[in-house]
DRENDO-1510 file (C-alpha; in Angstrom, 1 decimal, always signed):
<recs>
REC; n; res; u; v; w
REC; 1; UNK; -22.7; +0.2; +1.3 .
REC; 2; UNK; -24.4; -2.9; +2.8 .
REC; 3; UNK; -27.9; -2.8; +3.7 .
REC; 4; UNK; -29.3; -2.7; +7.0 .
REC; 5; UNK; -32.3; -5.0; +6.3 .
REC; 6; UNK; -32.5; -8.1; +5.3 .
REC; 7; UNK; -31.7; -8.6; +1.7 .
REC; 8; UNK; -35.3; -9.3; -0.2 .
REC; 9; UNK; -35.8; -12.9; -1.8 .
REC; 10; UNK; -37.6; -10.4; -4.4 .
REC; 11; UNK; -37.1; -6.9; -5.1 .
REC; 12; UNK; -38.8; -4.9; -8.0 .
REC; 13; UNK; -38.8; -1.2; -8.5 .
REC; 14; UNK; -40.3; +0.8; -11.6 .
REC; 15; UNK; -38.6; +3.8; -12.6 .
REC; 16; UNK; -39.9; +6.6; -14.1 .
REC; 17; UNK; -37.8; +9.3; -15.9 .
REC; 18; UNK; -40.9; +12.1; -14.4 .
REC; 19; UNK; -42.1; +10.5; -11.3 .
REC; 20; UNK; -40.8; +9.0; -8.4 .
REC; 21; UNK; -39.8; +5.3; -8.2 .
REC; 22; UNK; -42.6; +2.7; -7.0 .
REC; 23; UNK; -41.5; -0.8; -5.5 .
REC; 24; UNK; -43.7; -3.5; -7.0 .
REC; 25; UNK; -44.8; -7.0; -5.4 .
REC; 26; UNK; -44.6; -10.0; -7.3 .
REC; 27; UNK; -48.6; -9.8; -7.8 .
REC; 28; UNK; -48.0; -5.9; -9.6 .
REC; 29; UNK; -45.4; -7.0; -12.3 .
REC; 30; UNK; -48.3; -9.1; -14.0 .
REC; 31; UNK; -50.4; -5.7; -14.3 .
REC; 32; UNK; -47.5; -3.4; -14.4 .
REC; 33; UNK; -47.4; -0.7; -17.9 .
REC; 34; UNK; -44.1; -0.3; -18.8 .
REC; 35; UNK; -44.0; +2.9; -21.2 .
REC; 36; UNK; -41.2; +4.0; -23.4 .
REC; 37; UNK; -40.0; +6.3; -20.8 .
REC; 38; UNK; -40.3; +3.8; -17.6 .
REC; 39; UNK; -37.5; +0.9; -16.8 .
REC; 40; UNK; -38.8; -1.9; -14.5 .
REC; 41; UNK; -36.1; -3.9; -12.7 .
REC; 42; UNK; -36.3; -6.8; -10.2 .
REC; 43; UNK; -34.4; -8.3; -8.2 .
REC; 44; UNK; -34.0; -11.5; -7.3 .
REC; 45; UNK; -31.8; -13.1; -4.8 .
REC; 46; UNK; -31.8; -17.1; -5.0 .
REC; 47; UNK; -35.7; -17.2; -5.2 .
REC; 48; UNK; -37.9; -20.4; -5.3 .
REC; 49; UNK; -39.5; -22.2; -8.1 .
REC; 50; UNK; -42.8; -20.7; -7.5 .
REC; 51; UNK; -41.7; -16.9; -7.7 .
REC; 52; UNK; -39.3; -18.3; -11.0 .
REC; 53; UNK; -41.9; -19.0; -12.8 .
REC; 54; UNK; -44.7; -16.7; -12.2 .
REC; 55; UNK; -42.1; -13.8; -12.9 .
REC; 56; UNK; -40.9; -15.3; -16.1 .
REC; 57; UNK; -44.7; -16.0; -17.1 .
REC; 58; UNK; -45.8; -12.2; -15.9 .
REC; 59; UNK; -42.3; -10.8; -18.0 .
REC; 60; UNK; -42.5; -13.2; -20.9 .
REC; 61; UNK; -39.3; -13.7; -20.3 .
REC; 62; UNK; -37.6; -16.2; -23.0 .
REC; 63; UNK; -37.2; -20.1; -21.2 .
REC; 64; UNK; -33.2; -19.9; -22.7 .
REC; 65; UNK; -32.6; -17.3; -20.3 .
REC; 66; UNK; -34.5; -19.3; -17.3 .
REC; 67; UNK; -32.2; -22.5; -18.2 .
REC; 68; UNK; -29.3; -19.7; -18.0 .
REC; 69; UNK; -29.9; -19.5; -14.1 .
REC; 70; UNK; -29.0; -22.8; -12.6 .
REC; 71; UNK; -26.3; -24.4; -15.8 .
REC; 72; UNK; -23.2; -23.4; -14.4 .
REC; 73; UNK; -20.9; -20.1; -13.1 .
REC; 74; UNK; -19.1; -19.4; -16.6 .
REC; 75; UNK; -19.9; -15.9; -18.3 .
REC; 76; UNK; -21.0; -16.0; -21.8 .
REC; 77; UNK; -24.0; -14.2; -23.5 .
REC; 78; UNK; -27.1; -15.2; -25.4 .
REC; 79; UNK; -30.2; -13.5; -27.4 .
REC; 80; UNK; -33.3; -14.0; -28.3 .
REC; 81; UNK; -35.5; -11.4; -30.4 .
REC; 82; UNK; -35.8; -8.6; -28.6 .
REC; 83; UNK; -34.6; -10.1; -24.9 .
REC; 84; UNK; -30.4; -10.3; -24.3 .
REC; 85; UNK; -28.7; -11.8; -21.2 .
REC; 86; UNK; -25.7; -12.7; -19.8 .
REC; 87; UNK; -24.0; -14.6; -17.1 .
REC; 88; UNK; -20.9; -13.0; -14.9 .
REC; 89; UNK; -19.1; -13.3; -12.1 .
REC; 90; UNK; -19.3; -10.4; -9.4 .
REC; 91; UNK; -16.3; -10.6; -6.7 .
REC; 92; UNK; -17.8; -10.5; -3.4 .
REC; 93; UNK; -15.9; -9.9; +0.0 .
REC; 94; UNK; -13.4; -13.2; +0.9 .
REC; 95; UNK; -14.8; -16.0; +3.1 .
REC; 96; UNK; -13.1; -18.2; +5.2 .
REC; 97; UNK; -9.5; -18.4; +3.8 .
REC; 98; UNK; -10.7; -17.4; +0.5 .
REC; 99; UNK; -8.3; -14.5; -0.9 .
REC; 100; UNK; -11.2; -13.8; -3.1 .
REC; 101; UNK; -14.7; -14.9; -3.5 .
REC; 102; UNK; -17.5; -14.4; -6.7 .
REC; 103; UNK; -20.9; -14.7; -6.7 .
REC; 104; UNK; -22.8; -15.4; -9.9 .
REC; 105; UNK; -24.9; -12.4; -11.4 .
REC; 106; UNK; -27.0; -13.2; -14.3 .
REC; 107; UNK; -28.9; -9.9; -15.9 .
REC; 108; UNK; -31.5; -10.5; -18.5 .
REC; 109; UNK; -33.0; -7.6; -20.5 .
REC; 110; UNK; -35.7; -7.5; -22.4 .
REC; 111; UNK; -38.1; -3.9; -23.6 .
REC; 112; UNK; -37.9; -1.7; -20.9 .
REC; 113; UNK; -37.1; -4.6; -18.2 .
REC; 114; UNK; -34.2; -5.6; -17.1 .
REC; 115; UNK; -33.6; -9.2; -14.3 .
REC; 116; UNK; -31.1; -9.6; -11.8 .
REC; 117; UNK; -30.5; -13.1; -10.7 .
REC; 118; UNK; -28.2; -13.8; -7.7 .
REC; 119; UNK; -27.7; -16.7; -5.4 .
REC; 120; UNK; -25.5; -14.7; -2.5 .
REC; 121; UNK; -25.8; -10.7; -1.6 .
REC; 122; UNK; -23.9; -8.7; -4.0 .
REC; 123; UNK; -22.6; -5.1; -2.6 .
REC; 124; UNK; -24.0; -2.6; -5.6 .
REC; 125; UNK; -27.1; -4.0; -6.0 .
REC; 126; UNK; -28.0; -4.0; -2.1 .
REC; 127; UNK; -26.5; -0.1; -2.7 .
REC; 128; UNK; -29.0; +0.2; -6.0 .
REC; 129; UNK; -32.3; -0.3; -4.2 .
REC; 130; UNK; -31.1; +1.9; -1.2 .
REC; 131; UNK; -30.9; +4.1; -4.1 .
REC; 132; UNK; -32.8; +7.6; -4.1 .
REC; 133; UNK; -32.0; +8.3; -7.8 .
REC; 134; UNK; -34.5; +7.3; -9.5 .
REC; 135; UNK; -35.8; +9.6; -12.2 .
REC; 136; UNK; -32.2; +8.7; -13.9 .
REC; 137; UNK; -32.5; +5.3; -14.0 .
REC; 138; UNK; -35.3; +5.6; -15.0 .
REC; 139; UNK; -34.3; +7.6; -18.2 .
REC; 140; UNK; -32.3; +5.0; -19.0 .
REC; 141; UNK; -32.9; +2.0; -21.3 .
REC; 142; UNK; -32.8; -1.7; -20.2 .
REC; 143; UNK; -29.2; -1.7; -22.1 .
REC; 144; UNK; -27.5; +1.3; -20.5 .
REC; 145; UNK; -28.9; -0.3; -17.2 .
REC; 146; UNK; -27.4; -3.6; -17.6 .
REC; 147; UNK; -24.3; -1.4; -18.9 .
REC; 148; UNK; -24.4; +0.4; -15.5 .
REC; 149; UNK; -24.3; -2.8; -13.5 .
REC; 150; UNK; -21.7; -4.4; -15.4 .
REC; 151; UNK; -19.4; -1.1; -15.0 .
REC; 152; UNK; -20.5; -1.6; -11.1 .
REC; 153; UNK; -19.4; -5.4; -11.4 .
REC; 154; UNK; -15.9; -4.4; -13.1 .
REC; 155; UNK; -15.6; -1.8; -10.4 .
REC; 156; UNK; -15.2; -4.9; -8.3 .
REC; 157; UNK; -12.3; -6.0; -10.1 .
REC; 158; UNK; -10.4; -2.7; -9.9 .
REC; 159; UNK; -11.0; -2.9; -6.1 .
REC; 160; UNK; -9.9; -6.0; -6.1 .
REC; 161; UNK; -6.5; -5.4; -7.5 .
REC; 162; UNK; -6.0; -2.4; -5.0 .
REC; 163; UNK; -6.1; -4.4; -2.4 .
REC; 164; UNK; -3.9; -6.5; -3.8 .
REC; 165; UNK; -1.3; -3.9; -4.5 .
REC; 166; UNK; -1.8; -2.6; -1.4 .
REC; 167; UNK; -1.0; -6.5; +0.2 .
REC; 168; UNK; +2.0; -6.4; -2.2 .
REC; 169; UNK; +3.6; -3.0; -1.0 .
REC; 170; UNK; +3.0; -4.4; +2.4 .
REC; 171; UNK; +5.3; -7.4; +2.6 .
REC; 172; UNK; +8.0; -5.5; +0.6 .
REC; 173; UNK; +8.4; -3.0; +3.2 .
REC; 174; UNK; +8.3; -5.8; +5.6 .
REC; 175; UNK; +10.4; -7.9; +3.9 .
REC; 176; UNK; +13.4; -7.6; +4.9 .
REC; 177; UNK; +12.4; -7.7; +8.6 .
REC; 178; UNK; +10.3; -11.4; +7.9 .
REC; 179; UNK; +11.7; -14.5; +8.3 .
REC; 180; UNK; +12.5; -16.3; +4.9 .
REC; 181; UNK; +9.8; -18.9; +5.6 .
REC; 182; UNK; +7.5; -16.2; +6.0 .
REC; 183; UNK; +8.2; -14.4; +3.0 .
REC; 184; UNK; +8.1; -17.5; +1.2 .
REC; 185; UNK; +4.4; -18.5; +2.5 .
REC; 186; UNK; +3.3; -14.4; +1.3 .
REC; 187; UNK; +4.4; -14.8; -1.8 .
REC; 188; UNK; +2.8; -17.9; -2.9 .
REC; 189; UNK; -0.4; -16.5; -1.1 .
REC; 190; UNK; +0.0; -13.4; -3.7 .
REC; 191; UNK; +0.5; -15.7; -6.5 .
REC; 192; UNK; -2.3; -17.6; -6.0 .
REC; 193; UNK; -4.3; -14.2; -5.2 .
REC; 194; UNK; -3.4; -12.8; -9.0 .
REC; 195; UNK; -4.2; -16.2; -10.6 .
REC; 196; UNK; -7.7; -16.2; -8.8 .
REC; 197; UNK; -8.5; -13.1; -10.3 .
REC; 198; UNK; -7.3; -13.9; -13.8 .
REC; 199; UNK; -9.2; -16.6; -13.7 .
REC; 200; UNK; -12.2; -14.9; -12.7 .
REC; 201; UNK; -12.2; -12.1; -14.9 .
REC; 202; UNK; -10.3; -13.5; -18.3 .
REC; 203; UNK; -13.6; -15.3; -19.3 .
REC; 204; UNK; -15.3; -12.2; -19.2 .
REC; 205; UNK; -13.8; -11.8; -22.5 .
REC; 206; UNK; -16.3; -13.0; -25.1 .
REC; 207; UNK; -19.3; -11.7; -23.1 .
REC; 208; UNK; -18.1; -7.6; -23.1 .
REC; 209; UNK; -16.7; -8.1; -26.7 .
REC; 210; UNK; -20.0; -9.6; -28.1 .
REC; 211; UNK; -21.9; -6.9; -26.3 .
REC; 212; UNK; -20.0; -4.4; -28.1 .
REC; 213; UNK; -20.9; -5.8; -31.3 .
REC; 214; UNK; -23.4; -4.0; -33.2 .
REC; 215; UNK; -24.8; -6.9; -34.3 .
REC; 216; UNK; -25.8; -8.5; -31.1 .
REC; 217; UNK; -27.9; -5.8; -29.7 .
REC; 218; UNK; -31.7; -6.3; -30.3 .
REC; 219; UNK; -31.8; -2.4; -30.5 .
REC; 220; UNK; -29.8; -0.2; -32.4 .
REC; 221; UNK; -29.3; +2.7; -29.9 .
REC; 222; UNK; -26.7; +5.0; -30.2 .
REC; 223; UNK; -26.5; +5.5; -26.6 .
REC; 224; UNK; -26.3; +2.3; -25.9 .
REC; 225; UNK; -23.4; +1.3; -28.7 .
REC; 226; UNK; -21.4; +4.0; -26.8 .
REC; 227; UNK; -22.2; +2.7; -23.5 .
REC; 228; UNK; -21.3; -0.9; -24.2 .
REC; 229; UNK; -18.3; +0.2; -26.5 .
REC; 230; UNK; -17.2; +2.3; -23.0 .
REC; 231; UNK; -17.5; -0.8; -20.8 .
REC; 232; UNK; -15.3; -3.2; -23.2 .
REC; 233; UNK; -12.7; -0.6; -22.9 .
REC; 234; UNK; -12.8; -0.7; -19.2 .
REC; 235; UNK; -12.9; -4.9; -19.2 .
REC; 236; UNK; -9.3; -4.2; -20.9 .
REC; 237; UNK; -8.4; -2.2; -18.4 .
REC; 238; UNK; -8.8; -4.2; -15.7 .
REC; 239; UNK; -7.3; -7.2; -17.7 .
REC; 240; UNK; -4.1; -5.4; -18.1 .
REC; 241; UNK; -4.5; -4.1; -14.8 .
REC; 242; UNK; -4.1; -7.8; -13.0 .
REC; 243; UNK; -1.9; -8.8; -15.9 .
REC; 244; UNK; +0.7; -6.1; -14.3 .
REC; 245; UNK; -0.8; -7.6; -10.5 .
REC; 246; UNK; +1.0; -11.2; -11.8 .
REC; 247; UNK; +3.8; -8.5; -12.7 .
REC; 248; UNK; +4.5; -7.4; -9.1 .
REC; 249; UNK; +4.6; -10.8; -7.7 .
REC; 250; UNK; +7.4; -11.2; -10.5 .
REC; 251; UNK; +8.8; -8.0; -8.8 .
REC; 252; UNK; +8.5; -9.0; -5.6 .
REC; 253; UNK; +9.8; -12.4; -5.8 .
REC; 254; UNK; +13.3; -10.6; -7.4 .
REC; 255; UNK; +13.5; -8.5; -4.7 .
REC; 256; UNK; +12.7; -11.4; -2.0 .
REC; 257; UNK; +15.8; -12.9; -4.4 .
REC; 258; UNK; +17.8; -9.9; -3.5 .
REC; 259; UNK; +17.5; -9.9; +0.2 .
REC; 260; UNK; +18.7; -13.7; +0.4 .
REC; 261; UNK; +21.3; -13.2; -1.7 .
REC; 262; UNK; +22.0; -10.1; +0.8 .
REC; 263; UNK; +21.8; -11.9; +3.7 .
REC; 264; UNK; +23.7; -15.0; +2.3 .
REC; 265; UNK; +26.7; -12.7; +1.7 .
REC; 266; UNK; +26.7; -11.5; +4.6 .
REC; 267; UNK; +26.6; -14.5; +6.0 .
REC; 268; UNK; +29.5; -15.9; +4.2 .
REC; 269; UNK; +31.8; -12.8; +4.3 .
REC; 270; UNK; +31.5; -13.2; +8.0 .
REC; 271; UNK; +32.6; -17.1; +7.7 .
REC; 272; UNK; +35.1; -16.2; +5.3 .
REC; 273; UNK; +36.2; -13.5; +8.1 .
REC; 274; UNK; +36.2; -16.3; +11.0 .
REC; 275; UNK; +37.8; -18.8; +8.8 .
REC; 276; UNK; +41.0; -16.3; +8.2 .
REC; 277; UNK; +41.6; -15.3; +11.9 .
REC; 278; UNK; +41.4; -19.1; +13.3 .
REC; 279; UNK; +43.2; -19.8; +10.2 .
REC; 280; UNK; +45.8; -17.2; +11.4 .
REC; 281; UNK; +45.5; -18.3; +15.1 .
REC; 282; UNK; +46.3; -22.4; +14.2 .
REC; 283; UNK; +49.3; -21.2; +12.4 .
REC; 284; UNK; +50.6; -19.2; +15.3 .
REC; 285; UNK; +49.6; -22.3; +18.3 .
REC; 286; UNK; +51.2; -24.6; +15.2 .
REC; 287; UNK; +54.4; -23.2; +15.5 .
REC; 288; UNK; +54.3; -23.1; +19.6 .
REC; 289; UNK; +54.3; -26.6; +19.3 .
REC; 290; UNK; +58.0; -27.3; +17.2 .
REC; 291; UNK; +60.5; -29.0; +19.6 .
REC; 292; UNK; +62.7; -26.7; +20.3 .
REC; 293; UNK; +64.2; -26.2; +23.6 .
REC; 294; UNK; +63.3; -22.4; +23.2 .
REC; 295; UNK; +63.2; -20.4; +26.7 .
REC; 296; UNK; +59.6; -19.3; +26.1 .
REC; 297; UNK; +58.9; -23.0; +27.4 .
REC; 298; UNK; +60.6; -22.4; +30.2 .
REC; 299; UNK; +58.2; -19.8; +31.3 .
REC; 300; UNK; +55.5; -22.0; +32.4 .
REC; 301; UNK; +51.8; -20.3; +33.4 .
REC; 302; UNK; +53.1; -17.3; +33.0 .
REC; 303; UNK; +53.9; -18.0; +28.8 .
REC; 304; UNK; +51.1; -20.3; +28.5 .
REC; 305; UNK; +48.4; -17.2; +29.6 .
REC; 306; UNK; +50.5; -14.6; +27.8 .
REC; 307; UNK; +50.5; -16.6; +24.7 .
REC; 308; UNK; +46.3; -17.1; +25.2 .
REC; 309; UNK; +46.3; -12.8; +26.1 .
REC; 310; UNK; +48.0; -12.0; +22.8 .
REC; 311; UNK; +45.6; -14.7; +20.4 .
REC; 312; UNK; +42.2; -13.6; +22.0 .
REC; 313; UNK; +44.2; -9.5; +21.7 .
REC; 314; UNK; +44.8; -10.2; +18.2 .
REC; 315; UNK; +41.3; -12.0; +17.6 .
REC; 316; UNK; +39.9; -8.9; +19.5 .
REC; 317; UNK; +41.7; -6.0; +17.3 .
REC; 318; UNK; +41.2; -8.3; +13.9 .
REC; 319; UNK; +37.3; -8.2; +14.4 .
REC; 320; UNK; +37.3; -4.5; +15.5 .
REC; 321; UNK; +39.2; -3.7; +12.3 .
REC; 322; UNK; +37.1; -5.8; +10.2 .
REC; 323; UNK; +34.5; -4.0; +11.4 .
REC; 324; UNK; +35.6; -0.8; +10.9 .
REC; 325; UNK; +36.2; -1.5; +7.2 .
REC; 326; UNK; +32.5; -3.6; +7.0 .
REC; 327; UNK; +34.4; -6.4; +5.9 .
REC; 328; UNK; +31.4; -7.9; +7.7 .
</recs>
């Protein structure tokens, strides 16, 4: 669900697990109280310098995690004390000729607090702060938060490869209808299509598996073990999911293999089919021309059309009874 306003450079909401939620300005984080049972989030969507620092100033936010936001697009994960963040890549709806697009989501979790750092409009978060639910979220801690928005952003994925199997069962119900060339120019688009997702999602690796880790957590909640434990389940689901989406364009490609071999046969049991009855039909002029004073010579127009009545007659019943018999 998109939102109808204008996404918000800077978006912050405190949650409380017995109170209704309370948007924040940039002025109220300094003087916001965070208690054990509140979760504050902002949002930020490719802010300035300005708002940048005074947030990570109000926060005390860790400067690793600032240099985080502008050093590149690749997921991984980092720590420090009691603040965790990572880096990942959200698919977004295609642009252009793009078959799919990501935007850069960077989370960063700290007691009770939890950052989102975007440079284009990503779909669940715009969804998030429409959001009524609020009492629980804010149950929740600044793990199972980022938890939640990384099962939202691996949600993406699944979506993803939906549409792509639904663009796969497309062209092989069309397939045999399409002209080769067109076929040809689908199935490279798919290819490409299942690589860019690979790509996109098969770095993910490290940052779900280190999350999942016992060890990296700065707490040592239960809760959110299970939670993070859940979610690099689900990152392997998706993994083998657009393993198997490379699989269909195998599949598809066989079967594209399958109707050119078709149609090649056909074509060539219909050439074999012309070759026999001209074949046939030299043989029989062949023989009209031996010099022999025979009297079906002496017939003039009248043999020369019978003779071309009976070739195209035999032409004529040859190709009905070859296609009787699908000879062709």
């Amino acid at each position: 669900m998109e939102s109808s306003r204008a996404a918000p450079e800077f978006f912050a909401r405190l949650f409380r697990s017995n109170a209704q939620p309370r948007e924040l300005s940039l002025g109220d984080v300094a003087g916001c109280v965070v208690t054990q049972n509140d979760l504050l989030w902002v949002d930020l969507l490719a802010p300035n310098v300005q708002t940048l620092d005074e947030l990570w100033r109000s926060c005390k936010l860790p400067e690793l995690a600032r240099l985080l936001l502008e050093s590149g697009s690749r997921p991984l994960v980092e720590r420090e004390g009691k603040h965790f963040w990572a880096r990942t890549v959200t698919v977004t709806p295609a642009q252009g000729d793009e078959l799919v697009s990501g935007a850069v989501l960077v989370c960063v979790a700290g007691a009770n607090q939890v950052i989102t750092y975007h440079t284009e409009e990503i779909e669940f978060l715009a969804a998030l702060r429409e959001s009524a639910n609020g009492a629980v979220i804010g149950g929740l801690s600044s793990e199972s938060f980022v938890a939640t928005l990384l099962d939202h952003q691996l949600s993406g994925y699944f979506q993803a490869v939906n549409d792509f199997e639904c663009a796969v069962e497309h062209l092989e119900s069309e397939m045999s209808t399409n002209d080769i060339e067109a076929n040809i120019v689908e199935l490279q688009r798919l290819r490409r299509w299942a690589s860019r997702l690979r790509r996109m999602l098969a770095p993910h690796r490290s940052v779900f598996g280190a999350l999942s880790r016992p060890d990296f957590r700065p707490s040592e909640s239960r809760e959110a073990e299970r939670h993070f434990g859940a979610l690099d389940t689900r990152f392997e689901r998706a993994m083998d999911m657009i393993e198997n989406a490379r699989e269909l364009v195998i599949g598809s490609f066989e079967l594209f293999s399958g109707q050119v071999a078709l149609r090649t046969n056909g074509a060539m049991r219909v050439l074999t089919f012309v070759t026999v009855i001209a074949g046939v039909l030299a043989t029989f002029v062949g023989a009209l021309g031996m010099n022999f004073e025979a009297s079906l010579f002496q017939t003039r127009d009248a043999g020369f059309w019978s003779i071309v009545g009976g070739l195209l007659f035999f032409s004529g019943a040859m190709t009905w009874l070859g296609w009787r018999r699908r000879w062709f």
